[in-house]
C-alpha positions in Angstrom: -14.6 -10.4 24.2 -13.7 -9.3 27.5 -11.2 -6.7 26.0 -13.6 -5.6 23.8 -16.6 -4.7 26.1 -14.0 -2.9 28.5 -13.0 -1.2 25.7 -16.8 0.2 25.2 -17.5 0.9 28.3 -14.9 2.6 29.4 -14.2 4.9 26.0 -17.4 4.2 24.2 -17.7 2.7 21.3 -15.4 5.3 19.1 -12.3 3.9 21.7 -12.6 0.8 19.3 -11.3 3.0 16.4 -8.7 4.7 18.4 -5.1 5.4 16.7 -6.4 3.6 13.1 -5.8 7.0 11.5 -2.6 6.3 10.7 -2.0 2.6 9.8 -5.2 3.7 7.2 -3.1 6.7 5.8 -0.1 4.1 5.7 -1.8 1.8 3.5 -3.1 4.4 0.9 -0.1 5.4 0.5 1.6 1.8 0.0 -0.8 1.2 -2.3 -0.6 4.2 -4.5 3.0 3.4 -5.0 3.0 -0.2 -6.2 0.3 0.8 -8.4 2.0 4.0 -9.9 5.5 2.4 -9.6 3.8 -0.7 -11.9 2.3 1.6 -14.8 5.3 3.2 -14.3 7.6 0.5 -15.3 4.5 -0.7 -17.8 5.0 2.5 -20.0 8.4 2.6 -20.2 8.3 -1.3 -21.9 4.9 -0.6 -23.9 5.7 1.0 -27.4 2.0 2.8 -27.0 -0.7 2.4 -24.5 -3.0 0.8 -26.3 -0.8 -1.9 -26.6 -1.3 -5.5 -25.4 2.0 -6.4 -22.8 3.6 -9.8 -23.2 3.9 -11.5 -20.1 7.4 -11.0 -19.9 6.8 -7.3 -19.6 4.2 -7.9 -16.7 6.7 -9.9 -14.8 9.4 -7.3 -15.1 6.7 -4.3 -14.4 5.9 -6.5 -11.1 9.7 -7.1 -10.1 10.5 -3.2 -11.0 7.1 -2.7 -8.7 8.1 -5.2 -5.7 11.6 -3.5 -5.4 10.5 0.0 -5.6 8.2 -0.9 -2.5 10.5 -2.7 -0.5 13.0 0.4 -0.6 10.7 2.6 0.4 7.5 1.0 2.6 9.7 0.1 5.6 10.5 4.2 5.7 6.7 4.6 5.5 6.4 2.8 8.8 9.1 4.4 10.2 7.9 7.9 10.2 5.0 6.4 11.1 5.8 5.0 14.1 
């Protein structure tokens, strides 16, 4: 608490806040690509979208999804840092 109220007094309460813009930017962006990366990989296994997918084809949309990620979140941080 101690941290906290030096914090506030000495840069006011927005000092809390300070250098969040970009870990929030960060995690948008992760999580717009597992979720477009896992309709991606959806679609190509679904015959039509209105189709119902086996489980088998959410597990492989999930893997395709979780590797996608992992190639390319670490560079996310990167530039971020």
């Amino acid at each position: 608490m101690h941290a906290v109220a030096t914090i506030v007094q000495e840069e006011k309460f927005v000092g809390l806040y300070k250098g969040i813009t970009s870990p929030m930017a960060t995690v948008a962006l992760m999580n717009g690509l597992v979720f477009s990366s896992y309709r991606f990989f959806m679609k190509l296994q679904l015959a039509h979208a209105d189709a119902i997918p086996t489980l088998t084809q959410i597990t492989l949309a999930g893997m395709g999804s979780g590797i996608v990620s992992s190639q390319v979140i670490p560079h996310l941080f990167l530039a971020a840092l």
